[in-house]
Backbone as ProteinMPNN parsed JSONL, in Angstrom:
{"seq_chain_A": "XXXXXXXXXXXXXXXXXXXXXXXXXXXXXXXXXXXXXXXXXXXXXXXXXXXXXXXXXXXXXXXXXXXXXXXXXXXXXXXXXXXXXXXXXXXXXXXXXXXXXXXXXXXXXXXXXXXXXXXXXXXXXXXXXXXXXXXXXXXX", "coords_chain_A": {"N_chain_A": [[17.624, -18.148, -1.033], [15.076, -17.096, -1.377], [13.371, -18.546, -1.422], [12.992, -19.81, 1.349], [12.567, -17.389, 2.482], [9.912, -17.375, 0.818], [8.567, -19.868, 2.404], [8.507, -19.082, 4.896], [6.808, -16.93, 4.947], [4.409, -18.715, 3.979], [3.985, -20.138, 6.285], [3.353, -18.15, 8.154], [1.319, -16.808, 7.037], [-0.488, -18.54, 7.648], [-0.676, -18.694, 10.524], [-2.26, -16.003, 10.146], [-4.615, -17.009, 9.634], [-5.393, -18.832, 11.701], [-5.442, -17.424, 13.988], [-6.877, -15.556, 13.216], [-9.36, -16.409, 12.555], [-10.394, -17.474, 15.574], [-10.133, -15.092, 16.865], [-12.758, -13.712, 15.609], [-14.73, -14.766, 16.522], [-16.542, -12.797, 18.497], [-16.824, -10.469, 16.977], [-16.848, -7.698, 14.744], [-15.988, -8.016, 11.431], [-15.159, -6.215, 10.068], [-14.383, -4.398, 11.329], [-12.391, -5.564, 12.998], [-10.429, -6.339, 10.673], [-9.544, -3.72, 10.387], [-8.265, -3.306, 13.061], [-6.496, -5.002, 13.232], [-4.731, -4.339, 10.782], [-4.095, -1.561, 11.773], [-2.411, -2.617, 13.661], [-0.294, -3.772, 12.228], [0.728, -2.069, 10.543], [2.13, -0.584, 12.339], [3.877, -2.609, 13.263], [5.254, -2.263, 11.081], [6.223, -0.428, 10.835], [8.356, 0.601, 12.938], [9.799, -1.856, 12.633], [10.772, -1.282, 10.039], [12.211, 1.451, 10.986], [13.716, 0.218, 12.488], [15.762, -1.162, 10.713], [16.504, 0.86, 9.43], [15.155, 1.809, 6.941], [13.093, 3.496, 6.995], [12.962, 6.128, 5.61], [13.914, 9.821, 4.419], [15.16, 9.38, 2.071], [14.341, 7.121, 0.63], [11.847, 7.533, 0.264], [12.029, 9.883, -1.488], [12.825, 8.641, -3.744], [10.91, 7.294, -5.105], [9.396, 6.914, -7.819], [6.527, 8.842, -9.676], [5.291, 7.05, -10.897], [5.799, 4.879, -9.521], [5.142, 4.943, -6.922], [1.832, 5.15, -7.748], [1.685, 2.466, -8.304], [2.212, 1.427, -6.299], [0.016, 1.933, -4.385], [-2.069, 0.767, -5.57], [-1.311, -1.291, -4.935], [-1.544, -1.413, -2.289], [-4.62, -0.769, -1.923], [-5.946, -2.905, -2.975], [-4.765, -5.101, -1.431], [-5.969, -3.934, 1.347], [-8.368, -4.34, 0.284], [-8.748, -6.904, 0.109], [-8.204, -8.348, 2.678], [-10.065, -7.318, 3.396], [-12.144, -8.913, 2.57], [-11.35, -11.441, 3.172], [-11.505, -11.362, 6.217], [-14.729, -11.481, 6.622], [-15.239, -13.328, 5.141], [-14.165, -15.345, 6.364], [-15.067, -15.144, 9.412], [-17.832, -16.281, 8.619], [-17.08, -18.848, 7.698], [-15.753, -21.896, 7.339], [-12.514, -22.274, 8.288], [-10.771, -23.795, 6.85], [-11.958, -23.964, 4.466], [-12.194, -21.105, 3.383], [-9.048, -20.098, 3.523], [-8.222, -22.214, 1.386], [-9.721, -21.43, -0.383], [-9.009, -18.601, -0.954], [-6.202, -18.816, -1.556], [-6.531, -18.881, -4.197], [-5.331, -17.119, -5.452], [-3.24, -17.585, -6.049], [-3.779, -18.674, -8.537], [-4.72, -16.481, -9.861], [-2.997, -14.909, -9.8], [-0.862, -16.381, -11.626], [-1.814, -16.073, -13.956], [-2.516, -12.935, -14.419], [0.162, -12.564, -14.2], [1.42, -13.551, -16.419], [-0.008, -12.277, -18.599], [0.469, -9.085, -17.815], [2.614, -9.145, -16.552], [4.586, -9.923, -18.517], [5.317, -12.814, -17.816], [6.385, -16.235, -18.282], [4.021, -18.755, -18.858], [4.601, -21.739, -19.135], [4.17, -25.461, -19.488], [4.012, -26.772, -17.208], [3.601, -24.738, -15.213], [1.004, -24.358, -15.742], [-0.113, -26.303, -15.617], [-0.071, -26.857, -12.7], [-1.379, -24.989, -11.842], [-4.033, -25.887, -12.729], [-4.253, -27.893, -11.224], [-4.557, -27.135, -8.36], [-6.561, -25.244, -8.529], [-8.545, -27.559, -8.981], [-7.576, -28.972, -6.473], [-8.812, -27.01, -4.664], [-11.662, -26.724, -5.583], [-11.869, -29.531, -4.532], [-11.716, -29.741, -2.133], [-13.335, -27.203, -0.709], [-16.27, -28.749, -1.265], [-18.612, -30.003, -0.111]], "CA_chain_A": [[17.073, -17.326, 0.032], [13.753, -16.428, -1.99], [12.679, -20.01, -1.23], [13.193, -19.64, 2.69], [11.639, -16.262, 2.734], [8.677, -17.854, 0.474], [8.32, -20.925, 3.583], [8.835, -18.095, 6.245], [5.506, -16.106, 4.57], [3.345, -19.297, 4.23], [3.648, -20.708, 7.813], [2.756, -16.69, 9.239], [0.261, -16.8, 6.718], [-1.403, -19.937, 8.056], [-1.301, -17.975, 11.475], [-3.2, -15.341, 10.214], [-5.739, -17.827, 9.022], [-6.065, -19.653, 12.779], [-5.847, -16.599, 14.908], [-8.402, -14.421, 12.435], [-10.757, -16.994, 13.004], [-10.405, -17.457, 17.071], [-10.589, -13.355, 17.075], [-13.672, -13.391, 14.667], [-15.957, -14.883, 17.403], [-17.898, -11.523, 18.816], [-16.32, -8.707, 17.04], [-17.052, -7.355, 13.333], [-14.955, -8.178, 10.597], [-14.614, -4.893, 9.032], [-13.048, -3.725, 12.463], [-11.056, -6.182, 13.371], [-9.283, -5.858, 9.861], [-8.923, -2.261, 10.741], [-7.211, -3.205, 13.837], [-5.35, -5.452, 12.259], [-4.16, -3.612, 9.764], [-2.803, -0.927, 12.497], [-1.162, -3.307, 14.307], [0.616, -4.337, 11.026], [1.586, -0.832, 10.537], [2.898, 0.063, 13.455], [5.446, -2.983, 13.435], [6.369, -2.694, 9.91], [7.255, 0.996, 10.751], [8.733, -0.137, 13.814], [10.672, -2.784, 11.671], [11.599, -0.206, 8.745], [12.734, 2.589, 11.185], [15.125, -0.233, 13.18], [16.436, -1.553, 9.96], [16.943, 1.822, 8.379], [14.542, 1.818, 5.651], [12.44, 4.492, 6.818], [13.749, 7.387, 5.475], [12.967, 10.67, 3.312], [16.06, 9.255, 0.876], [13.537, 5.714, 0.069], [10.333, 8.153, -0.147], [12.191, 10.478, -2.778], [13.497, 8.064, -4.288], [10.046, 6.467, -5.995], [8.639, 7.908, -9.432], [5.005, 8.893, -9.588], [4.709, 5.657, -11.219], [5.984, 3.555, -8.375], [3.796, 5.336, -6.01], [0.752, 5.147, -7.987], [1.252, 0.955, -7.826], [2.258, 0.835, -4.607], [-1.275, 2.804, -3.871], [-2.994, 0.281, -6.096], [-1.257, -2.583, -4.296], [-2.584, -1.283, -0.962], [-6.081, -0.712, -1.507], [-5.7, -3.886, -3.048], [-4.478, -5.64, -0.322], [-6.988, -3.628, 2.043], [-9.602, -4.982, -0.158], [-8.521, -8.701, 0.113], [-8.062, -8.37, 3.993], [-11.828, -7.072, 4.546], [-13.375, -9.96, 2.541], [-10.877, -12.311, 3.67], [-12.084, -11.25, 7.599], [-15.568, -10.866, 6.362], [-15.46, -14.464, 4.96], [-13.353, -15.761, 7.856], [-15.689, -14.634, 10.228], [-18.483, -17.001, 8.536], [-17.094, -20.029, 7.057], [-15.002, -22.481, 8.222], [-11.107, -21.569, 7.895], [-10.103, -25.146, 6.224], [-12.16, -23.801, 3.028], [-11.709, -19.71, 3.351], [-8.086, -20.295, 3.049], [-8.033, -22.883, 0.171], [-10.374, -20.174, -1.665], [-8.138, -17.42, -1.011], [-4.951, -18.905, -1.701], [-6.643, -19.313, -5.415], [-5.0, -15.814, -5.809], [-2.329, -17.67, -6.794], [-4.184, -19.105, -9.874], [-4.755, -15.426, -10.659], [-1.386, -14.445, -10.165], [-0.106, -16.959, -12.713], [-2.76, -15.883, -15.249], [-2.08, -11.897, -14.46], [1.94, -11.884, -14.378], [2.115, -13.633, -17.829], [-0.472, -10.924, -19.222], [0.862, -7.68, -17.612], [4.581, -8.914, -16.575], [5.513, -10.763, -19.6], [6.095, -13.986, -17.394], [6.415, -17.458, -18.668], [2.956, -19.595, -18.848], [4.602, -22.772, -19.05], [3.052, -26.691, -19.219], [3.965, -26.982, -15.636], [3.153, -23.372, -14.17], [-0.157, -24.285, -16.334], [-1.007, -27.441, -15.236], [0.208, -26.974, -11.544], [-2.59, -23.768, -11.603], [-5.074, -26.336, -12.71], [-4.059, -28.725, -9.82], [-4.717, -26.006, -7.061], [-7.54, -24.976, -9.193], [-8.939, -28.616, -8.402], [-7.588, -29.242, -5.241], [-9.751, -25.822, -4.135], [-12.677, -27.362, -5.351], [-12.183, -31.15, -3.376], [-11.107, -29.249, -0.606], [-14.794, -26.613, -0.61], [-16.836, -29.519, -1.265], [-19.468, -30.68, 1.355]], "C_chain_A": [[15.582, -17.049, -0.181], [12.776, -17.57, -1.366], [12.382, -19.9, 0.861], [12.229, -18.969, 3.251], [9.907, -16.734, 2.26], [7.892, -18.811, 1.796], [7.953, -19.679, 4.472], [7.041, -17.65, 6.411], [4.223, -17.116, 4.742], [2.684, -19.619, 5.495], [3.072, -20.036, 8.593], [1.829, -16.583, 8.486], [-1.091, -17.641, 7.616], [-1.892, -19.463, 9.698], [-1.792, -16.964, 11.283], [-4.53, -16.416, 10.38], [-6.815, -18.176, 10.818], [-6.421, -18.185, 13.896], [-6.45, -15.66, 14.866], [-9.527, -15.299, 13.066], [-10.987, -17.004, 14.493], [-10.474, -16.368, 17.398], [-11.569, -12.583, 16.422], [-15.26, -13.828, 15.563], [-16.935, -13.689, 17.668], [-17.183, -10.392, 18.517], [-16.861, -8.963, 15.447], [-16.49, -7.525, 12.637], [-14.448, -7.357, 9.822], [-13.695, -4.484, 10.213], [-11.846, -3.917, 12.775], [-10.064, -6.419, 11.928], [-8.637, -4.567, 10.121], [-8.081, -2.356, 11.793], [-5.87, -3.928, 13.513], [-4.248, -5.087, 11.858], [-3.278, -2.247, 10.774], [-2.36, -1.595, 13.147], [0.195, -3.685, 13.279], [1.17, -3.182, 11.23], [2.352, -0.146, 11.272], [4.548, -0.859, 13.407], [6.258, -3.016, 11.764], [6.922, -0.999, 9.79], [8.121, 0.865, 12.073], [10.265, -0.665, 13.365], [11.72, -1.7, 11.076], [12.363, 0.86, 10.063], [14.074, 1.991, 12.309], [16.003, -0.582, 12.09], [16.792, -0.273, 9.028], [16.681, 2.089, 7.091], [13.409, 2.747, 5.835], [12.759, 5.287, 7.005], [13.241, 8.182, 4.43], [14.059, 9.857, 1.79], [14.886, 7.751, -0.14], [11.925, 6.933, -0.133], [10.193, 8.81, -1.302], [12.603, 9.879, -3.761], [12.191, 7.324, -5.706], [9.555, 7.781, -6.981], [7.312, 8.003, -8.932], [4.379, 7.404, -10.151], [4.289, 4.139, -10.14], [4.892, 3.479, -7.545], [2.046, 4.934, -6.546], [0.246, 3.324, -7.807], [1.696, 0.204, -6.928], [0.814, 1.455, -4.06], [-2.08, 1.583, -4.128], [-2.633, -1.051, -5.186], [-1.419, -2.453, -3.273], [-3.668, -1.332, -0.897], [-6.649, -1.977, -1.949], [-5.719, -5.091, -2.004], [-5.688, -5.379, 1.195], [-8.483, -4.45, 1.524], [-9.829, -7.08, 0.451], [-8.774, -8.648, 1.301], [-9.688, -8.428, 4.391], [-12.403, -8.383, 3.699], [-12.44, -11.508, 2.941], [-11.645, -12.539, 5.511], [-13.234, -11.922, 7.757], [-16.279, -12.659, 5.98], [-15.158, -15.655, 6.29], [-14.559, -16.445, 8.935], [-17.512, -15.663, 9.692], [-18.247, -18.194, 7.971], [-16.16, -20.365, 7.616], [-13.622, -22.414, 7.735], [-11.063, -22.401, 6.731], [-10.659, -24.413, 4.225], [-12.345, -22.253, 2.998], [-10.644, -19.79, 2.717], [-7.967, -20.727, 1.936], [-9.02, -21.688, -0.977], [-9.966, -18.921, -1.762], [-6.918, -17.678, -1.643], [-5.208, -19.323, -3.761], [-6.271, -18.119, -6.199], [-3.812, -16.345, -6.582], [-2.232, -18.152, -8.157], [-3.837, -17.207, -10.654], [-3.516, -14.691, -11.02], [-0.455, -14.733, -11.586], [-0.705, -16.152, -14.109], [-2.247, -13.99, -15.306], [-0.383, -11.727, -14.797], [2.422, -12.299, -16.236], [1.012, -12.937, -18.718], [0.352, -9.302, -19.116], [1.961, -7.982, -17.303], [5.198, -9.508, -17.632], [6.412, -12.24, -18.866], [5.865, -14.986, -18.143], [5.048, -18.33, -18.63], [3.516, -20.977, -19.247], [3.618, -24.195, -19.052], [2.932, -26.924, -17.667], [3.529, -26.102, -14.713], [1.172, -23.769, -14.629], [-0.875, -25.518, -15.288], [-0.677, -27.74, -13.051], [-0.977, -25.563, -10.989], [-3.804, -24.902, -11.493], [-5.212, -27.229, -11.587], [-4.657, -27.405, -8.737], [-6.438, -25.824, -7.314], [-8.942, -26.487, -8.552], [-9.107, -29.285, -6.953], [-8.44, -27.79, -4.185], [-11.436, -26.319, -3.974], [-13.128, -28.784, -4.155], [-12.047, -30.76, -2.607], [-12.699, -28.259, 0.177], [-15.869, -27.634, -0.64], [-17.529, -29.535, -0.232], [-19.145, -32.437, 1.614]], "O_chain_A": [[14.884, -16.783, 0.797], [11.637, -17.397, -0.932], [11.233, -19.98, 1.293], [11.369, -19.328, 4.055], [8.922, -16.564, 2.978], [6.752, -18.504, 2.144], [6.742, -19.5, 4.6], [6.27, -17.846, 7.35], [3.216, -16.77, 5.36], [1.503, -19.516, 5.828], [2.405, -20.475, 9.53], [0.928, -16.094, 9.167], [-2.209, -17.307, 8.01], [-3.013, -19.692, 10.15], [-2.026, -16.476, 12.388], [-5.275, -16.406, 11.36], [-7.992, -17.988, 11.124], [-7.503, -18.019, 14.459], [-6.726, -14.902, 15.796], [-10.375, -14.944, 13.885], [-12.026, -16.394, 14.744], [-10.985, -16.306, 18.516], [-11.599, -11.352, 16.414], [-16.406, -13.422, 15.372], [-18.023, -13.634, 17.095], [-16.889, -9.499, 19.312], [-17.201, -10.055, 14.991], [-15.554, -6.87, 13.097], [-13.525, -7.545, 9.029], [-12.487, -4.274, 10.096], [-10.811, -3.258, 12.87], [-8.887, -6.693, 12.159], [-7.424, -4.364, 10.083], [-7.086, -1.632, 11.743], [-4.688, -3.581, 13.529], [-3.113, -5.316, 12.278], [-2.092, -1.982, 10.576], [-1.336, -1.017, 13.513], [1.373, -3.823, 13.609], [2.092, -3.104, 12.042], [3.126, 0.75, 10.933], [5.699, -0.425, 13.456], [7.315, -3.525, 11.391], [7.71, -0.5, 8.986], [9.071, 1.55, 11.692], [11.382, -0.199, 13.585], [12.864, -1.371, 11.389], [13.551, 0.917, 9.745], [14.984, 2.655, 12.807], [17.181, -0.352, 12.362], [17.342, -0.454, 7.942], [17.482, 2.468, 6.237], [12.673, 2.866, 4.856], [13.006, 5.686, 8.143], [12.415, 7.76, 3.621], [13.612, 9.856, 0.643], [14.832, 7.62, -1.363], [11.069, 6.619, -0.96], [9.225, 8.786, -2.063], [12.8, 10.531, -4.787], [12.493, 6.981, -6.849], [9.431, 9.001, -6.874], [6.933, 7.388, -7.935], [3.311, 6.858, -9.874], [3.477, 3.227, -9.982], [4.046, 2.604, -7.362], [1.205, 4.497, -5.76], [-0.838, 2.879, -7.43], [1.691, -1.005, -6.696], [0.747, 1.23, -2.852], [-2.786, 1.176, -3.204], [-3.533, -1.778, -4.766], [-1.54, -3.57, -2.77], [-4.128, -1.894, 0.097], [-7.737, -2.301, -1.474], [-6.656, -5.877, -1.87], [-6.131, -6.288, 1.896], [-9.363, -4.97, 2.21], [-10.627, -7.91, 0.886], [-9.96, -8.964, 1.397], [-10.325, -9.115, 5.19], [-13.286, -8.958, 4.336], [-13.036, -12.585, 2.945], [-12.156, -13.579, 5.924], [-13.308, -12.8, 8.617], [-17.357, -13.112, 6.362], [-15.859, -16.489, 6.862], [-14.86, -17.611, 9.189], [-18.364, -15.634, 10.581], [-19.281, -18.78, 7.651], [-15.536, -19.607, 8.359], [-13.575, -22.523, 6.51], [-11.282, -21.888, 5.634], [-9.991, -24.409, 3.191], [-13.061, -22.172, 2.0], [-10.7, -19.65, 1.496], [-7.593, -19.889, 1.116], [-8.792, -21.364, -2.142], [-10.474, -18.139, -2.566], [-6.478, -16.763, -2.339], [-4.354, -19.859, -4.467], [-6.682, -17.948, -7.346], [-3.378, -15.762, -7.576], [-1.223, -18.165, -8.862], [-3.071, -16.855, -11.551], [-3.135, -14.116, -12.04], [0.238, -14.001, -12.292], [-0.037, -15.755, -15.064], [-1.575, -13.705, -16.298], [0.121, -10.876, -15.53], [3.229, -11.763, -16.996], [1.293, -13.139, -19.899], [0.71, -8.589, -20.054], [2.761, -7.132, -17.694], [6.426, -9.591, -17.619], [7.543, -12.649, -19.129], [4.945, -14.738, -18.923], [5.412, -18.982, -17.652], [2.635, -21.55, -19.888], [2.449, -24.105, -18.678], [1.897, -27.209, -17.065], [3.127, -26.434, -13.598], [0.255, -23.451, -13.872], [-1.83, -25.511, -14.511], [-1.086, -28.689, -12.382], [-1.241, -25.345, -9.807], [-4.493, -24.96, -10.475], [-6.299, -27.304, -11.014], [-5.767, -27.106, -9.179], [-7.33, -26.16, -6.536], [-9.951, -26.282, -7.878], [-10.065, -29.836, -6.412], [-8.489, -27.884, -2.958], [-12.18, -26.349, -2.993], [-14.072, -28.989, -3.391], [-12.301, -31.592, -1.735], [-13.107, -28.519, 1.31], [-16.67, -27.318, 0.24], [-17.015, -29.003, 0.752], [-19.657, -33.026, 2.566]]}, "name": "protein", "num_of_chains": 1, "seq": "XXXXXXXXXXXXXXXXXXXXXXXXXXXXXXXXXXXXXXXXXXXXXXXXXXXXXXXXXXXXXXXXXXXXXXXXXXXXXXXXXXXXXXXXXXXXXXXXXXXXXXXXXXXXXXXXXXXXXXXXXXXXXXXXXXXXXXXXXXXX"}
């Protein structure tokens, strides 16, 4: 299922990508993340309050811990969004994207520091591929 859901995320990713840029023509890129970003919120409370996940029992339910890196993984995320826009909004998608999606280099390199994941020859050398294919892909 993880695999499905993973496909599901890239393909709506890829429509952020085309319909950021075609809505980046004459507006600001700090804004239009801001609108963005409430449009997101509206349907993922929307979402949560048809599927029954927004509730006080899921709010009391998190530690001060949880909260504090669910905070960090928002402003986080807010951060990425405005220079994702910000970049968007002047360069051409084809190499925005491929230089964003190099989060997932960092990912690999962060989860087996702070989560105790696996660094493998293949998680390793499939970073450096991306890593590469980022560059041939930015190129002129």
């Amino acid at each position: 299922m993880w695999l499905i859901l993973a496909f599901l995320s890239a393909i709506t990713a890829a429509g952020v990508a085309i319909f950021a840029k075609m809505g980046l023509k004459n507006i600001d890129s700090t804004f239009a993340t801001t609108v963005r970003s409430l449009i997101m919120a509206g349907f993922l409370v929307l979402t949560s309050l048809f599927l029954g996940k927004f509730n006080s029992t899921n709010f009391h339910s998190l530690s001060a811990r949880e909260w504090w890196f669910i905070f960090l993984a928002g402003i986080s995320g807010a951060l990425s969004w405005l220079f994702y826009f910000m970049a968007l909004k002047v360069g051409l998608a084809t190499r925005v994207v491929v230089i964003d999606r190099l989060s997932l280099v960092f990912v690999v390199l962060l989860a087996a520091v702070f989560l105790g994941e696996a660094l493998s020859w293949r998680v390793a050398l499939g970073a450096l591929l991306m890593v590469g294919g980022a560059i041939i892909i930015s190129l002129k």
